[in-house]
C-alpha positions as YAML, in Angstrom:
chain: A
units: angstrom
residues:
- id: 1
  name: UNK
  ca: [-6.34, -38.41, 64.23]
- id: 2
  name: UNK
  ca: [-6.49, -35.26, 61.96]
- id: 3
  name: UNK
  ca: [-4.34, -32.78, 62.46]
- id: 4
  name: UNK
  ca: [-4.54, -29.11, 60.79]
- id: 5
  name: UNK
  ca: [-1.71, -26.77, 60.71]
- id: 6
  name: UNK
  ca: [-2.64, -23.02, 60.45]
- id: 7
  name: UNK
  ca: [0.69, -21.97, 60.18]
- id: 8
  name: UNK
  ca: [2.92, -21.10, 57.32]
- id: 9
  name: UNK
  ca: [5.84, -23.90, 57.32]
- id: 10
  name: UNK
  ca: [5.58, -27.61, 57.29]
- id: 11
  name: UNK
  ca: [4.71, -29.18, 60.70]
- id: 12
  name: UNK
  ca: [7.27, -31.69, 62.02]
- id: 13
  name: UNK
  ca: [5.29, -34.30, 64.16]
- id: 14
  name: UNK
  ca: [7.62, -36.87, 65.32]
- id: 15
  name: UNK
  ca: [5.46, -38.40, 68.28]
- id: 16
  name: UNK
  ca: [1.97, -37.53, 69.91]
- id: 17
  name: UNK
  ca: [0.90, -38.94, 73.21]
- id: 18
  name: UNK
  ca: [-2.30, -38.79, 74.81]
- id: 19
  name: UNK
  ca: [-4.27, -39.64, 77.70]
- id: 20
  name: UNK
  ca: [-8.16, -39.24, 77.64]
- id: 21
  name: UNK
  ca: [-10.87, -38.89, 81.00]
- id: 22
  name: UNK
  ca: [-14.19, -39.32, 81.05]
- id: 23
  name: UNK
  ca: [-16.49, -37.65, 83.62]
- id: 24
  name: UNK
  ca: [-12.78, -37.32, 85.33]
- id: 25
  name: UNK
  ca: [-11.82, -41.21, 84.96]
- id: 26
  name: UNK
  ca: [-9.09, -42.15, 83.01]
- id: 27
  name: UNK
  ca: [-11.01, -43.86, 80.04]
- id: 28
  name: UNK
  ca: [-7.54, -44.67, 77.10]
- id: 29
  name: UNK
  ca: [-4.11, -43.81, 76.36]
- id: 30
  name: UNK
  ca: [-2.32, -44.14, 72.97]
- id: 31
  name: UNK
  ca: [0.65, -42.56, 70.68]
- id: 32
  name: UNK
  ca: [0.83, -42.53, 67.56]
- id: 33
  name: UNK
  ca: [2.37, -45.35, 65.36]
- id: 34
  name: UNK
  ca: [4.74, -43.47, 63.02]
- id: 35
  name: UNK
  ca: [5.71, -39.50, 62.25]
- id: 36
  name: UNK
  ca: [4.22, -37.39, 59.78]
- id: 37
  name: UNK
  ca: [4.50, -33.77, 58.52]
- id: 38
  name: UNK
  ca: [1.58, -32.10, 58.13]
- id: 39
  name: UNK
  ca: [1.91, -29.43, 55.37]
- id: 40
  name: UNK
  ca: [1.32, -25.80, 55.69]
- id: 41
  name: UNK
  ca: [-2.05, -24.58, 55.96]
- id: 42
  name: UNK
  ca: [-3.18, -28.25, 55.43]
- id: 43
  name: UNK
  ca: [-3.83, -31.57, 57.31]
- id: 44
  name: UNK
  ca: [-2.62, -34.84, 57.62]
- id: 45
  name: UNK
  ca: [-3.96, -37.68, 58.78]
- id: 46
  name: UNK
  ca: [-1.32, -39.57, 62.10]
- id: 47
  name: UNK
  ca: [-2.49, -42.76, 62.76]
- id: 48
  name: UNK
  ca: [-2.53, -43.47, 66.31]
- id: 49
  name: UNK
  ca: [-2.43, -46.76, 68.75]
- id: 50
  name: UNK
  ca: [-4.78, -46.30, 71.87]
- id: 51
  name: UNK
  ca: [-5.43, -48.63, 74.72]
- id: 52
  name: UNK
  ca: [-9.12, -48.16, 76.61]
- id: 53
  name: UNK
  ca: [-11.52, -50.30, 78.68]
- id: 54
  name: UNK
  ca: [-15.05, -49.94, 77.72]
- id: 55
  name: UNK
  ca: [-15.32, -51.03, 81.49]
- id: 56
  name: UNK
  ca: [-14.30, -47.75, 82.30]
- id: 57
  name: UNK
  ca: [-17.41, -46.18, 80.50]
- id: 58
  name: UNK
  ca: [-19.59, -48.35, 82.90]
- id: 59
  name: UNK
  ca: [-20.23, -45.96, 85.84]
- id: 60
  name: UNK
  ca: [-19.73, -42.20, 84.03]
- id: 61
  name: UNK
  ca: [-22.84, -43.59, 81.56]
- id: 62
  name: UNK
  ca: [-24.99, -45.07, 84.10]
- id: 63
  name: UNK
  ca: [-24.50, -42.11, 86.22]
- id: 64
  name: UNK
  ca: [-25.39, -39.82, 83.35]
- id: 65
  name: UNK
  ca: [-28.55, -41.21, 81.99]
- id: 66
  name: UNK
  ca: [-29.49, -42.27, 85.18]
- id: 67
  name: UNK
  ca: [-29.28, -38.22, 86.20]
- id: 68
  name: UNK
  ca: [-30.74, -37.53, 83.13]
- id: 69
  name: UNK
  ca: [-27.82, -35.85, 81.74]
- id: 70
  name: UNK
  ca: [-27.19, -35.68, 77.52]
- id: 71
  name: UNK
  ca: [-23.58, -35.19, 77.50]
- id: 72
  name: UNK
  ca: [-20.10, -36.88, 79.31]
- id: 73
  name: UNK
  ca: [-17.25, -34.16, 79.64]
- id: 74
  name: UNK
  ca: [-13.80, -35.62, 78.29]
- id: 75
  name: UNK
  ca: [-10.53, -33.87, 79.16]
- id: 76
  name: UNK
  ca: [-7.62, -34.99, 77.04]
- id: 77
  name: UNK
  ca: [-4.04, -34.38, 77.72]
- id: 78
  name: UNK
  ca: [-0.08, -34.86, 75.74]
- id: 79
  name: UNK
  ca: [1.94, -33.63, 74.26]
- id: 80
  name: UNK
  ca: [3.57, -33.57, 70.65]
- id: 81
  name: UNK
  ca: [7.19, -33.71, 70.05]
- id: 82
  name: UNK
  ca: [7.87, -31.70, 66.93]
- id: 83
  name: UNK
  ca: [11.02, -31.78, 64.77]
- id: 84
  name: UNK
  ca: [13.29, -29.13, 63.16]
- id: 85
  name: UNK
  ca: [14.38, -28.42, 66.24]
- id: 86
  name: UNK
  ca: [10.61, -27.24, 67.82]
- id: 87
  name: UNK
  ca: [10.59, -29.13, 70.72]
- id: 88
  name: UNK
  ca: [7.68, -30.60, 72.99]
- id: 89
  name: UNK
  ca: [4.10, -29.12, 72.81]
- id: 90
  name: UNK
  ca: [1.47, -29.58, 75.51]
- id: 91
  name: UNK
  ca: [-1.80, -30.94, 74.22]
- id: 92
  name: UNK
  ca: [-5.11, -29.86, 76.33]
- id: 93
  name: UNK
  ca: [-8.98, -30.38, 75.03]
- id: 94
  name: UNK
  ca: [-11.77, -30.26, 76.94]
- id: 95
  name: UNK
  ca: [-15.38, -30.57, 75.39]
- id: 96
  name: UNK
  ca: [-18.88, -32.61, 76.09]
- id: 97
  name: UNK
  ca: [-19.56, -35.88, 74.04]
- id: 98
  name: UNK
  ca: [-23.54, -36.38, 73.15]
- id: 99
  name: UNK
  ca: [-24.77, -39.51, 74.91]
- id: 100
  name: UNK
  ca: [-26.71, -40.15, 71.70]
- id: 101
  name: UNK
  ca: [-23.91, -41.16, 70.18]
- id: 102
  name: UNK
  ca: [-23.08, -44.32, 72.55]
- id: 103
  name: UNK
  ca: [-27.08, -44.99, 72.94]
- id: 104
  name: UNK
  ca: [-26.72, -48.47, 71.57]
- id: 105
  name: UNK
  ca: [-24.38, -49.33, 74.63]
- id: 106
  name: UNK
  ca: [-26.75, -48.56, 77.37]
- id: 107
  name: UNK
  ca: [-26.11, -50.44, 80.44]
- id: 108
  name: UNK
  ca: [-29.15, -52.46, 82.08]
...
């Protein structure tokens, strides 16, 4: 996972936690395997463990090519605990994901 800090001082992350939907089905979880600090006004890279069954894909792609639809909507939630004292921040994304990208795994 990339991370980019646009702030001025060093960026603490001691854990992240996630969950991720899919078309508003829980799709994977994960955390990430070790802390980082990612530098001001740069990135870092946190490596992350996440658990996910493609099973769970099943239905939200049939549905959507089957409606004709391009895109699945993902919604993923966490938080981060940050060091140096910072505390626990929530973690909310929401966006579309082309279906062109997971052609190859078209369901029959």
């Amino acid at each position: 996972l990339q991370i980019h800090n646009p702030n001025a001082l060093d960026l603490p992350v001691e854990r992240l936690q996630f969950d991720i939907a899919v078309e508003g089905r829980h799709f994977a979880h994960g955390a990430t395997t070790a802390p980082v600090t990612v530098p001001a006004t740069g990135e870092a890279t946190l490596e992350i463990m996440a658990v996910s069954r493609l099973s769970n894909l099943s239905k939200p792609l049939r549905e959507a090519w089957k409606d004709g639809r391009t895109q699945l909507a993902y919604r993923l939630t966490g938080d981060a605990e940050l060091g140096n004292g910072i505390g626990r921040v929530p973690l909310v994304k929401s966006g579309a994901m082309p279906l062109s990208a997971l052609e190859k795994w078209r369901f029959k």
